[in-house]
MDTraj code that builds the backbone (N, CA, C; nanometers):
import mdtraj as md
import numpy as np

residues = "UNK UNK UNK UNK UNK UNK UNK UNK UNK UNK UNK UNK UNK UNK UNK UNK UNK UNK UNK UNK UNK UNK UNK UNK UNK UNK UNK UNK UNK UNK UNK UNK UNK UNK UNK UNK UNK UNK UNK UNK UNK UNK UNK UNK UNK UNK UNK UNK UNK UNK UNK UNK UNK UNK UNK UNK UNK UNK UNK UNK UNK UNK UNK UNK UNK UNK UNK UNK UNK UNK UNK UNK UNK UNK UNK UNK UNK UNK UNK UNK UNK UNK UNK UNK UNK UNK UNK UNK UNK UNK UNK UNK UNK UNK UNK UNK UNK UNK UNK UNK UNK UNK UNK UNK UNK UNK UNK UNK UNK UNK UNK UNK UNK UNK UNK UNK UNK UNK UNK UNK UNK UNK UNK UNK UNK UNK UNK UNK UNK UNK UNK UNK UNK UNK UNK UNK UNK UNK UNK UNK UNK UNK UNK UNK UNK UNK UNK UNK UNK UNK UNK UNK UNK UNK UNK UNK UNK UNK UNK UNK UNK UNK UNK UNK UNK UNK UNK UNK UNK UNK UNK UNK UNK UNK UNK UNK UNK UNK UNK UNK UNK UNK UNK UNK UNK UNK UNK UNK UNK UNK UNK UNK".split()
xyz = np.array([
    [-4.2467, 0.9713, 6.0668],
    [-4.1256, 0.8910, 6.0735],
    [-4.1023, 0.8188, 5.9403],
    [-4.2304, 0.7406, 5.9528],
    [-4.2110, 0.6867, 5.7621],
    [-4.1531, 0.7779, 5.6629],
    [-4.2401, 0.8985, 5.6399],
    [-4.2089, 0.9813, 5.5573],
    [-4.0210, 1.0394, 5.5512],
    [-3.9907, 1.0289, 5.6634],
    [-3.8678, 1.1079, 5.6629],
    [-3.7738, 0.9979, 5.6542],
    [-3.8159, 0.8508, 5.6584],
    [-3.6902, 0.7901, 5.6137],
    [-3.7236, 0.7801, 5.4336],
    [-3.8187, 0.7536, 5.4008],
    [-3.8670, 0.7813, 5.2391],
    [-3.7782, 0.9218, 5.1899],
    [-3.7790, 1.0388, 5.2582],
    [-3.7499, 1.1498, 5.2071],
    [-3.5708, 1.1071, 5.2038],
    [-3.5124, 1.0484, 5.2868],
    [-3.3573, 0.9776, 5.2940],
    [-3.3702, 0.8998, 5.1882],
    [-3.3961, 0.7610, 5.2070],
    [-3.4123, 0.7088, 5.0725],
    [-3.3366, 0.7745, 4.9300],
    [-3.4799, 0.8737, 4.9019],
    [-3.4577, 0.8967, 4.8149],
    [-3.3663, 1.0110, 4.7822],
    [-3.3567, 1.0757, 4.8578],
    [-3.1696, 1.1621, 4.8693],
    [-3.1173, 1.0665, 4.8304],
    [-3.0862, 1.0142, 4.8480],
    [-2.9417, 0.8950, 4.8808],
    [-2.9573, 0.7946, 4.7345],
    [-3.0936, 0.7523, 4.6701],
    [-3.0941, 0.7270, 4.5543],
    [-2.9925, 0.8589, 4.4665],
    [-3.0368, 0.9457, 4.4740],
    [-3.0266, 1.0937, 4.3916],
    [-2.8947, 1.1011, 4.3973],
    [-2.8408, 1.1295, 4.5518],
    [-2.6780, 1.1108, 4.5378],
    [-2.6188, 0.9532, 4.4703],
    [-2.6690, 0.8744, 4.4452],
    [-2.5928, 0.7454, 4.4374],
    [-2.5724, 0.7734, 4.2621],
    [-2.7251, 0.8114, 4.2373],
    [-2.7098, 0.8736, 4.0547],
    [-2.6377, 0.9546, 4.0029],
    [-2.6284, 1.0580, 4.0710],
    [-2.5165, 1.1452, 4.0987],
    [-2.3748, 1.1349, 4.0490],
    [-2.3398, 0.9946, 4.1704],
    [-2.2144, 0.9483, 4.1493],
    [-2.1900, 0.8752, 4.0734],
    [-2.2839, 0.8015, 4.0219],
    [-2.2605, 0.6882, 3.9246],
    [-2.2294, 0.7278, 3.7596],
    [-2.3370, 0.8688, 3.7537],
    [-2.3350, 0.9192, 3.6306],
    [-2.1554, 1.0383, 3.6507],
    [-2.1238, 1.0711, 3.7361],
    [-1.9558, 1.1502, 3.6892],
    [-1.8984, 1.0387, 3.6965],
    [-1.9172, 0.8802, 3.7915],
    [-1.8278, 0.7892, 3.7905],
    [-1.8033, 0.7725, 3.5841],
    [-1.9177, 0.7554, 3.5210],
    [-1.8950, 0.6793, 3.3984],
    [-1.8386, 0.8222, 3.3202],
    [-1.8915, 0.8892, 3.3134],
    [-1.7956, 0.9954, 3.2930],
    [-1.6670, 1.0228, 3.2446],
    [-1.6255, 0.9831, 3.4070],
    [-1.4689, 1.0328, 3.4308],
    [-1.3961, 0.9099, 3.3630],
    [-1.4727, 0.7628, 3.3388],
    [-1.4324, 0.6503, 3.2923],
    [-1.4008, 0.6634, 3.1710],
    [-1.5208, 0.7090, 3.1167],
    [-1.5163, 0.7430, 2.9766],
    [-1.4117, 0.8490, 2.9242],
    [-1.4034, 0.9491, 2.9777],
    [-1.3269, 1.1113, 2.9192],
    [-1.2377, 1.1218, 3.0196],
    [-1.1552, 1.0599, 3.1641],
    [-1.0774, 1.1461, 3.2570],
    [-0.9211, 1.1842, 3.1884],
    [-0.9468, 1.2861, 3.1511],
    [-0.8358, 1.3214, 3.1199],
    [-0.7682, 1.2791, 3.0140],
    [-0.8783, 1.2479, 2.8870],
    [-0.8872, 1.2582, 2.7467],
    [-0.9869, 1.3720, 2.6860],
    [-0.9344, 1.4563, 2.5755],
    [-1.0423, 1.5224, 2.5133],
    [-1.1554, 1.4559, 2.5080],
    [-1.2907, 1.5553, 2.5394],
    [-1.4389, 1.5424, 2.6049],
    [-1.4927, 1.5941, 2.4604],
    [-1.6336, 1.4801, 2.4198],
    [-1.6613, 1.5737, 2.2776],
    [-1.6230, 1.5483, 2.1624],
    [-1.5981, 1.6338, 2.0697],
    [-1.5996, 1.5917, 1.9337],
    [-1.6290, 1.7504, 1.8708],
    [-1.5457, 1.7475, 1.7409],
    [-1.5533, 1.8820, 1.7067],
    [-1.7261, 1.9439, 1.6204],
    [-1.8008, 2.0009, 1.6676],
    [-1.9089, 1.9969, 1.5840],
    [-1.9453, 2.2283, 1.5384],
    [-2.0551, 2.1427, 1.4793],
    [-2.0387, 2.3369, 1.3937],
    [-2.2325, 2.3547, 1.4106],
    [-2.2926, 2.3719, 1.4847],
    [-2.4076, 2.4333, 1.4832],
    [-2.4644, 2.5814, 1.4895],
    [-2.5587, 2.5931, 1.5829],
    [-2.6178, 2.7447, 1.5342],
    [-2.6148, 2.7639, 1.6829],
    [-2.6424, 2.9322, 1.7440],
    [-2.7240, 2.9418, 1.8777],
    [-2.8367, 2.9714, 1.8614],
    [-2.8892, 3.0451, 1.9578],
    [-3.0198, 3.0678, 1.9589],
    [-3.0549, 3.1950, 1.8854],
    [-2.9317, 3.2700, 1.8643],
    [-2.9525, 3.3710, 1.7674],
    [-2.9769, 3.3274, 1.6158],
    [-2.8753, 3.2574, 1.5969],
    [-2.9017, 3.1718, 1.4527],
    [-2.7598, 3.1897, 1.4442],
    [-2.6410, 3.2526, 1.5246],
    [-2.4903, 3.2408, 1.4351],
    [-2.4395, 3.1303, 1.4676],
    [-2.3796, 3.0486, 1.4264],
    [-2.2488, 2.9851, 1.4006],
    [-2.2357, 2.9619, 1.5189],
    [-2.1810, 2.8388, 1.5849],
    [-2.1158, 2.8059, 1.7282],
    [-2.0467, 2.6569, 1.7125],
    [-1.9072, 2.6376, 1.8136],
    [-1.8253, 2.5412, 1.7742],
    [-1.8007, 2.5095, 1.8793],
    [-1.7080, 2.3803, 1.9202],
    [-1.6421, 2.3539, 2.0517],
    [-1.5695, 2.4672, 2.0970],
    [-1.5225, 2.5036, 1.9784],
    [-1.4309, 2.6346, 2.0857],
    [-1.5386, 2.7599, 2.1656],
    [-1.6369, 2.7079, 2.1680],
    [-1.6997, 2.8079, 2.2484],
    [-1.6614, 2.7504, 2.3754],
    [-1.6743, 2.6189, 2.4134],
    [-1.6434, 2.5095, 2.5194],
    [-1.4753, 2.6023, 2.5544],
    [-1.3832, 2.6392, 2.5142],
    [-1.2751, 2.6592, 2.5216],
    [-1.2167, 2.8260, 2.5567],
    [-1.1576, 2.8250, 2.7083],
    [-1.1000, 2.9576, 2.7084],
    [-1.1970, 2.9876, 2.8583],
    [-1.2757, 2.9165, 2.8931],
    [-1.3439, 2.9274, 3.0317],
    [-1.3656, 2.8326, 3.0487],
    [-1.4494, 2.8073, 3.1810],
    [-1.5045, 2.6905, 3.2119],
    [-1.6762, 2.6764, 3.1549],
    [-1.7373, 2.5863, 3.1246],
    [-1.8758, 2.6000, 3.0849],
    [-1.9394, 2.5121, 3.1728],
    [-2.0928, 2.5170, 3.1380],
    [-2.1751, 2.4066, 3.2127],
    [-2.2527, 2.3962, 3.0770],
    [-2.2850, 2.2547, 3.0457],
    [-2.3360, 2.2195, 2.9579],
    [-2.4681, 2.1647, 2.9660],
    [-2.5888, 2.1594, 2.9755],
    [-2.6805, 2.0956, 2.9852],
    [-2.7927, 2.0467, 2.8380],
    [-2.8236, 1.9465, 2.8103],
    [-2.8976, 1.8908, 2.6576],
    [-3.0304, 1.8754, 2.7317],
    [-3.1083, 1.8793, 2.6198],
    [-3.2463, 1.8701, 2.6817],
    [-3.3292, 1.9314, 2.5410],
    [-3.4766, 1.9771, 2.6170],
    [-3.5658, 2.0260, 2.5261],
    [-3.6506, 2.1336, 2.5276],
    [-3.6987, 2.2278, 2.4491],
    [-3.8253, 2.3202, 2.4659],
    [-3.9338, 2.2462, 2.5586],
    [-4.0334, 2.1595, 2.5039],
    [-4.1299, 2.0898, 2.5065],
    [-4.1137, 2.0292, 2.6244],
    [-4.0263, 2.0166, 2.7072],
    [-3.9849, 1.9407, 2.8195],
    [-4.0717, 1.9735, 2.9289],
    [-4.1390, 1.9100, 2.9657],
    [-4.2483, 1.9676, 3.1311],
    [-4.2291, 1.9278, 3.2405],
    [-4.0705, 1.8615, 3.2749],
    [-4.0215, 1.9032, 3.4160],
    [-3.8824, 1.9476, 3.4470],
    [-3.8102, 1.8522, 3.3730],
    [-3.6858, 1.8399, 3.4046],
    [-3.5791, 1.9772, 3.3516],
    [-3.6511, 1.9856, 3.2335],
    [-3.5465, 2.0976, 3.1651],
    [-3.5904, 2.2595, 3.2274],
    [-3.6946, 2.2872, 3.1940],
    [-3.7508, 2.4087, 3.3040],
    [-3.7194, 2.3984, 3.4317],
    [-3.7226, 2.2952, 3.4934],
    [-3.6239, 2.2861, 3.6662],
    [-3.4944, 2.2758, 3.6597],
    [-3.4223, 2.2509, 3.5681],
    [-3.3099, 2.2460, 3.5492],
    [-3.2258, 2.4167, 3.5230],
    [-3.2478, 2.4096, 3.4164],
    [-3.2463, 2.6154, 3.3754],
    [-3.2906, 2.6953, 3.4873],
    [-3.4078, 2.6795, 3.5597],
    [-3.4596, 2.7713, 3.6578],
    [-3.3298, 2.8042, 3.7764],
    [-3.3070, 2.6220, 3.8066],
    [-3.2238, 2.6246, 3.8970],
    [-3.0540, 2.6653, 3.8649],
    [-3.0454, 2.6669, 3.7409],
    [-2.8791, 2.6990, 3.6957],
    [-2.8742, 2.8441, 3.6393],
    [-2.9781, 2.8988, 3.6482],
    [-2.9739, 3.0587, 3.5977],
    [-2.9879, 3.1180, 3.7784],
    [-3.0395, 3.0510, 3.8811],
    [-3.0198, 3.0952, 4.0182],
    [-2.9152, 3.0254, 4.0580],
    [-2.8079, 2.9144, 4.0344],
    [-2.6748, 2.9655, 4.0896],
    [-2.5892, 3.0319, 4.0510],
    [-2.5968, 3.0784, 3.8984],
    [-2.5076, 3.1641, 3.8512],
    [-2.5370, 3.3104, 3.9519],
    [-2.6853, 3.3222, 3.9567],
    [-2.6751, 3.4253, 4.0522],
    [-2.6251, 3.4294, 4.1827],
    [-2.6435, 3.3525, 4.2431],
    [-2.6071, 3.2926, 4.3763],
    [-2.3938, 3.3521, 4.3465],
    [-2.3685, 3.2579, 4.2283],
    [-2.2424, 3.2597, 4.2554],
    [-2.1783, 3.4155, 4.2775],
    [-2.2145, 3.5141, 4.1298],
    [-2.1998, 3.6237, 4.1368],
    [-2.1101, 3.6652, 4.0873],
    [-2.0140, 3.7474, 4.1605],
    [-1.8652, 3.7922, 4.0671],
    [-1.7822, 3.6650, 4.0635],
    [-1.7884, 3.5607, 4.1635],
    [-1.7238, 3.4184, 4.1708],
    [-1.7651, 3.3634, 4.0787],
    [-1.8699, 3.3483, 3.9847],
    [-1.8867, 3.2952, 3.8883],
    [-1.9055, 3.3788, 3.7600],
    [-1.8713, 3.4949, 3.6887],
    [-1.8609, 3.5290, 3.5974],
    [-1.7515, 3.4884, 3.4623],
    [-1.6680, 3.4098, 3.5183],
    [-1.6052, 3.3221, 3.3945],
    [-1.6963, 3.2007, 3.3563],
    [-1.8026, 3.1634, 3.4249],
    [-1.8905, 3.0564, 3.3793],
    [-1.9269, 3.0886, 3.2427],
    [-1.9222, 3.0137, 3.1382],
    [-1.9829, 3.0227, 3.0096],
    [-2.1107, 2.8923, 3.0440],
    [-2.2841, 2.9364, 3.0640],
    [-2.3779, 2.8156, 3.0564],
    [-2.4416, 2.8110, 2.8863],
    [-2.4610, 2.6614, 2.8592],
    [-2.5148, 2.5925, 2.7239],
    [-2.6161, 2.5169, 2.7449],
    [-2.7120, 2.5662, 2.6897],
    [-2.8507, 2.4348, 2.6724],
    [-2.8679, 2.4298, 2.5222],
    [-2.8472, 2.2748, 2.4963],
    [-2.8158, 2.2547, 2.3930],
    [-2.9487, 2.1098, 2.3532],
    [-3.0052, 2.1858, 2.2317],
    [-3.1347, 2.0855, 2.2273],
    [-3.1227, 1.9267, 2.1908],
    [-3.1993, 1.8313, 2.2919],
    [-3.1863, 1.7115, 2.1467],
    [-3.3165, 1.6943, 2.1031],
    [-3.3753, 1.7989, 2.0881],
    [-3.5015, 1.7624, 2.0064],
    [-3.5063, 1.9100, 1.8662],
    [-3.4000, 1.8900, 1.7813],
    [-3.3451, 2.0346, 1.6580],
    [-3.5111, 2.0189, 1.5644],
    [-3.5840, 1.8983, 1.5951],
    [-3.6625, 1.9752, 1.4558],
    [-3.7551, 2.0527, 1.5150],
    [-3.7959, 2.0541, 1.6528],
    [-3.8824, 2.1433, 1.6933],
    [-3.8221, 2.2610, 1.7598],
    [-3.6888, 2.2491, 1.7778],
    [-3.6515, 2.3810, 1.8551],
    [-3.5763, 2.4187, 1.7778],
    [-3.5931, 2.4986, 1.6588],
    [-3.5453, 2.6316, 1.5990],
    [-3.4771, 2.7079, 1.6864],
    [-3.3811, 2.7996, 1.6362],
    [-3.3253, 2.9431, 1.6994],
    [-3.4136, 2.9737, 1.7084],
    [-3.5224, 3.0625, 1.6825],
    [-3.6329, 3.1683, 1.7393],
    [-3.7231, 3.0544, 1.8791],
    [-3.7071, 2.9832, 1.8404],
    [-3.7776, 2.8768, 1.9562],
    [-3.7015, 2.8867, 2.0791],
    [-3.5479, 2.8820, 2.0579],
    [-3.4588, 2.8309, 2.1548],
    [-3.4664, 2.9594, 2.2145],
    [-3.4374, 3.0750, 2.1138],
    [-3.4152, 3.1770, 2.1827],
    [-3.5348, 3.2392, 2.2818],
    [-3.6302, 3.2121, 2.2547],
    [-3.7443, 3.2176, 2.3652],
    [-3.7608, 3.1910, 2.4716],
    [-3.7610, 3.0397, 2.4217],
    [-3.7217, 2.9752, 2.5679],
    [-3.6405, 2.9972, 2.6679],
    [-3.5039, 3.0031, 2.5452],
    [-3.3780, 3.0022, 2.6999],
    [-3.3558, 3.1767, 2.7629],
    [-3.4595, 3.2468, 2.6805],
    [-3.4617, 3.4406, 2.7274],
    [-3.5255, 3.4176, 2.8589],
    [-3.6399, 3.3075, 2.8863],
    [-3.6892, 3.3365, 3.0285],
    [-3.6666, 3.2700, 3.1556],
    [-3.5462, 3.1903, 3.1010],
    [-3.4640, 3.1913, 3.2227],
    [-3.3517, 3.2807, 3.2240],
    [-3.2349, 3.2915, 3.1830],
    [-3.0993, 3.4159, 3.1849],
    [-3.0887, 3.4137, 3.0606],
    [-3.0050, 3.5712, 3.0778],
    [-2.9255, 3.5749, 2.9243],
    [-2.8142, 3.5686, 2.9979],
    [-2.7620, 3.4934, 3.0503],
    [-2.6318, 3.3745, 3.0694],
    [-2.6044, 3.2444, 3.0007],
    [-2.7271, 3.2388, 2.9888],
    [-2.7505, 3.0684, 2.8731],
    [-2.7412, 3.1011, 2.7548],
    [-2.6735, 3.0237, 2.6787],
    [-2.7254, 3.0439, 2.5564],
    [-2.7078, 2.8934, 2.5065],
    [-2.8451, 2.8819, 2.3961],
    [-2.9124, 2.8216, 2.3637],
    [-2.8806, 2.7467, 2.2002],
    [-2.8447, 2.6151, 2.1852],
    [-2.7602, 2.5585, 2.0776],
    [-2.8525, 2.4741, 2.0043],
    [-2.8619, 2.4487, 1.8937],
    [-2.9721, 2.3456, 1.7742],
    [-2.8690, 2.3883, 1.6701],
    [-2.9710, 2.2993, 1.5715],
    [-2.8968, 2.3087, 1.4401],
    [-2.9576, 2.1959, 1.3653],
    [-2.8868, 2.1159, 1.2877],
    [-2.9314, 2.0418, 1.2052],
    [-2.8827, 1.9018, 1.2773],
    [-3.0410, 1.8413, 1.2648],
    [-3.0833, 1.7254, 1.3854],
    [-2.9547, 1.5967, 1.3891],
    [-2.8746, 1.6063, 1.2559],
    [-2.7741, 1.4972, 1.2087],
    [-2.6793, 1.4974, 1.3244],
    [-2.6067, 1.6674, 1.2754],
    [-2.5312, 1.7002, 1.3673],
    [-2.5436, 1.7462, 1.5145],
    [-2.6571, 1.7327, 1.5729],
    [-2.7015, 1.7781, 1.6893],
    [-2.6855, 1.6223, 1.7843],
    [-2.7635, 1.5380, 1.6856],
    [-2.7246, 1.4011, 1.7715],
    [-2.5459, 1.3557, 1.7761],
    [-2.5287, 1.4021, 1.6476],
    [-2.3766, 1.3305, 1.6764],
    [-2.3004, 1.4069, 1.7839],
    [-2.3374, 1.5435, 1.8239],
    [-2.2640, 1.6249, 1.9318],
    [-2.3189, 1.5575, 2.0610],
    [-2.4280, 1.4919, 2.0580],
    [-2.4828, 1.4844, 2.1779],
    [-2.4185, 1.3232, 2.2229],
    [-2.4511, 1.2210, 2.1488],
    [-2.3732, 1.0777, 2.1267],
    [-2.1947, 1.1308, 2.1701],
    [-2.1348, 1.2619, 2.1018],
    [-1.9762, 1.2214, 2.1568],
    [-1.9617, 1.2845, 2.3035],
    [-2.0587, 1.3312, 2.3560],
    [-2.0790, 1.4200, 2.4895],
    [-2.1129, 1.2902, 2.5906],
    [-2.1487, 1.1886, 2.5216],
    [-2.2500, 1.0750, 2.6316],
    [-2.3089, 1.0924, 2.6124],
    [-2.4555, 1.1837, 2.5848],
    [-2.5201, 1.2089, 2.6427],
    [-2.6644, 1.1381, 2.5712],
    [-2.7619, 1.0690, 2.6686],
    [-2.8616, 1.0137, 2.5771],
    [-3.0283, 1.0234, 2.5408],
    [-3.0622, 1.0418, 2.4749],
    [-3.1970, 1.0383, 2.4272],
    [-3.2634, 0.9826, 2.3023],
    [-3.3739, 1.0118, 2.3045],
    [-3.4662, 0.8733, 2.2857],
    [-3.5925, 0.9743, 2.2676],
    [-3.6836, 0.9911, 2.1175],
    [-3.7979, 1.0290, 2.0883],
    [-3.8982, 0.9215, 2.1460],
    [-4.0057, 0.9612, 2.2118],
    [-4.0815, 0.8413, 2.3002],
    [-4.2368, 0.8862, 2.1641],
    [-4.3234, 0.8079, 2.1297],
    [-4.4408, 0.8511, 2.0974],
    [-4.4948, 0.8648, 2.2296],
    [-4.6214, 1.0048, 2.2350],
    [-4.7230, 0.9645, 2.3328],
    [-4.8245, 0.9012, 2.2807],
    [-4.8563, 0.8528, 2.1692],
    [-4.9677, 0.7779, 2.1541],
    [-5.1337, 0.9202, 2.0891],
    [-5.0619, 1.0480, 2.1037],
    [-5.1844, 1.1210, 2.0500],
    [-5.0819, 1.1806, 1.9600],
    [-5.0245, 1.1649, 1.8600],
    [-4.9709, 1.2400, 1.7152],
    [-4.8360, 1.3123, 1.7372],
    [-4.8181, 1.2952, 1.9326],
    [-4.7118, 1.3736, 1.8945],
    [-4.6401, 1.3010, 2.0337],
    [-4.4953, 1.3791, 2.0602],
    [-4.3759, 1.2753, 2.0847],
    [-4.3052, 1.3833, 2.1982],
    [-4.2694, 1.3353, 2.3273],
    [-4.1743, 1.3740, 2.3974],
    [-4.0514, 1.3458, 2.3560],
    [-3.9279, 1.3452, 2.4939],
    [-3.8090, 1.2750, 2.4397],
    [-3.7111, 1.2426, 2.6175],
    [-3.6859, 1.0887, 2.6059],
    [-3.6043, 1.1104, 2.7354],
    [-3.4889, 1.1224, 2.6833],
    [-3.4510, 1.1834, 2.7779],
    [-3.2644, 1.2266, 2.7865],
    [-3.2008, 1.2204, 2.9250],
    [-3.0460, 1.2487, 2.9095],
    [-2.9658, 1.2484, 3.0300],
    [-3.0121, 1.3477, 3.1054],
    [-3.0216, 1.4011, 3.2053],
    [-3.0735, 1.4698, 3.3102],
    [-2.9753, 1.5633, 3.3706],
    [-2.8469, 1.5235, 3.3775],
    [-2.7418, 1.6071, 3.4594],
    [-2.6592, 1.6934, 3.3539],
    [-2.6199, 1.7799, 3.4418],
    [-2.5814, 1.8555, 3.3812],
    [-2.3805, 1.8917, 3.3817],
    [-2.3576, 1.8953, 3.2807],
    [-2.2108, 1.8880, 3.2351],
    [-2.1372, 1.9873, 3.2862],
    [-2.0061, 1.9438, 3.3728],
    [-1.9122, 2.0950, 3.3959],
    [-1.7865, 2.0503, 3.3132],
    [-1.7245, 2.1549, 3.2411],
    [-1.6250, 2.1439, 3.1817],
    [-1.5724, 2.2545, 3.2194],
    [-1.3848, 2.2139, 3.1890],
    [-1.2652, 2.2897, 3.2652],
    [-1.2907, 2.4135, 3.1014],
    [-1.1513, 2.4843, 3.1539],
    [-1.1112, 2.5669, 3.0192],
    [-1.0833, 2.5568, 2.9573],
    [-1.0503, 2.3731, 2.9229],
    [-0.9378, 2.3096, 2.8514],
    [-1.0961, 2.2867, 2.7471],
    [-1.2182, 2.2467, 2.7673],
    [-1.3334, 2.1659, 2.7359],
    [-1.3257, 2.0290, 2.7655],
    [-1.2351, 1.9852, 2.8543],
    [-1.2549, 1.8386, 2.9089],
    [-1.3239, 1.8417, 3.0201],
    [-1.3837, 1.6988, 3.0751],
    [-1.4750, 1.7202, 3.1647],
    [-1.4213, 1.7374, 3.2875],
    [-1.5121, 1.7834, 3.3708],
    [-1.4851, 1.8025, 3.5123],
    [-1.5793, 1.7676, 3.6288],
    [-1.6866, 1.6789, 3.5808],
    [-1.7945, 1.6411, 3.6800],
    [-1.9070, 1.7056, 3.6745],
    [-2.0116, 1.6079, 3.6775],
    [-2.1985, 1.6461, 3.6617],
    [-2.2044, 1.7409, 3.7870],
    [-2.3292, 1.7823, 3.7636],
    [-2.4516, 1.7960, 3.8708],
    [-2.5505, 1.7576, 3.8430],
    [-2.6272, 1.6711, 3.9166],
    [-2.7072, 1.5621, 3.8889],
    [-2.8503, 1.6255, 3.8746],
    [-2.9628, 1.6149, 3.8570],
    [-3.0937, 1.6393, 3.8595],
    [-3.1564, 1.6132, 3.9247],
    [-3.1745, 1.7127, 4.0937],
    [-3.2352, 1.7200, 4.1815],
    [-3.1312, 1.7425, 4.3219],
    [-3.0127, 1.7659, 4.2574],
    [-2.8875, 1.7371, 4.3534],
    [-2.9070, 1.8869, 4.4689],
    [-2.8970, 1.8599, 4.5848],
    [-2.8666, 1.9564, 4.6359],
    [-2.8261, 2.1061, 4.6072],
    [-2.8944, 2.2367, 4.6457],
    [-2.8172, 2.3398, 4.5585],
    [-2.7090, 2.4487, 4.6233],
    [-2.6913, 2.4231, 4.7121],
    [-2.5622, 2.4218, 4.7973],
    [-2.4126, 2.3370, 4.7216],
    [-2.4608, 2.2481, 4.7184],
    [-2.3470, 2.1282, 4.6606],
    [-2.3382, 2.1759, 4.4977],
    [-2.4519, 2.1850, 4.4121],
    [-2.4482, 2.2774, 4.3031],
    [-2.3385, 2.3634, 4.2755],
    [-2.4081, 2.4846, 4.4000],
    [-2.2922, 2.5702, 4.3772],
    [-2.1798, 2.5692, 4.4281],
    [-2.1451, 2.5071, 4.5085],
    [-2.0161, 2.4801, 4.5800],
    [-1.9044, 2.3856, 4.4214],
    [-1.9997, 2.2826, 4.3815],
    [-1.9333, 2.2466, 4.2581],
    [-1.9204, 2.3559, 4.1210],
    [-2.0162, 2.4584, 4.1255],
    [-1.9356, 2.5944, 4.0307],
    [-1.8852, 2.6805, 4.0965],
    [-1.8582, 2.6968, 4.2139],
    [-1.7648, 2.7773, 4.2327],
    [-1.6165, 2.7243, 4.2469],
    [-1.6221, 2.5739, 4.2345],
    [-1.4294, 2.5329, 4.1925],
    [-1.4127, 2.5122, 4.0581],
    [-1.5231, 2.4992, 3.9774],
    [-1.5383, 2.5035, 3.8814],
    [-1.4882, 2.6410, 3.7704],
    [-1.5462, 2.7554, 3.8783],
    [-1.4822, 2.8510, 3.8296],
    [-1.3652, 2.9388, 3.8927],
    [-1.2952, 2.8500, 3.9661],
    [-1.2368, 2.9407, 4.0302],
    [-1.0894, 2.8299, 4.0069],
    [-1.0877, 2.7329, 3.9388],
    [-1.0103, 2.6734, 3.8576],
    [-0.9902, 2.7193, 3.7003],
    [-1.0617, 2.7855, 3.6602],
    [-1.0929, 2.8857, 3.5334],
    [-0.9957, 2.9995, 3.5155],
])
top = md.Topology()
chain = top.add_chain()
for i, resn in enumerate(residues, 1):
    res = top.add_residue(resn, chain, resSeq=i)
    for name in ("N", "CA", "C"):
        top.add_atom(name, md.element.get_by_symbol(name[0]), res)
traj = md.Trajectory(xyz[None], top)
């Protein structure tokens, strides 16, 4: 009994984060250009711009290689609703886009983001311009030391839906239901 009101609880934390993080969001960007124009690399190493953001709908997610929960559960779970979605979601364009550029190189990124889909593709560049894309997105992080020579990084957790226009259109939160997930990319893309 304990346990299952704990297991509510903390749903209901998760949804409240949820809402709070598209509430500031939509405060911030509803229905003003989302972003800022920036010029980095993918994971191949070519060239990539907002207008990749432009002409579909995308899902955007920031994060890291080095990451040991959130970003590997995150990708795992957004390379299985693209599947889930299927031909309903093939206008989805997905982005994982690093905020940690001095350790995640293209050949890094591209590693990484190969073993979840080649639906993702995978964004760095030069760390200047990587933060300033990430700062006009919202989005936040923070190099932490661990105290043995080397350094994690917290960041925002949810993950970004944008229209075709590249303005926003509402998170999916980190840990959110994956029903509700995909139910939020499939209007996502079916507004596309």
């Amino acid at each position: 009994m304990m346990r299952s009101i704990l297991v509510g609880i903390l749903v209901l934390m998760a949804a409240g984060i949820g809402w709070l993080t598209f509430d500031w969001y939509r405060g911030h960007y509803g229905g003003e250009p989302f972003g800022a124009p920036f010029t980095l690399v993918d994971q191949k190493g070519a060239p990539i711009t907002e207008a990749a953001f432009r002409g579909q709908p995308s899902v955007v997610f920031f994060g890291f290689t080095h990451c040991p929960e959130v970003c590997p559960t995150t990708l795992f779970e957004l390379s299985g609703w693209l599947k889930t979605l299927g031909d309903d979601g093939k206008n989805l364009h997905a982005y994982f886009v690093s905020v940690d550029p001095e350790r995640d190189t293209p050949p890094v990124m591209n590693a990484y983001v190969s073993n979840f889909s080649d639906r993702i593709t995978g964004i760095t560049g030069d760390p200047d311009k990587v933060h300033a894309m990430a700062k006009a997105f919202g989005i936040y992080w923070k190099k932490v030391d661990t105290g043995d020579g080397d350094y994690t990084m917290d960041h925002t957790a949810s993950v970004l839906l944008l229209n075709a226009k590249g303005d926003f259109a509402g998170t999916i939160a980190y840990g959110e239901n994956a029903s509700t997930a995909v139910e939020k990319l499939k209007r996502l893309a079916a507004k596309g």
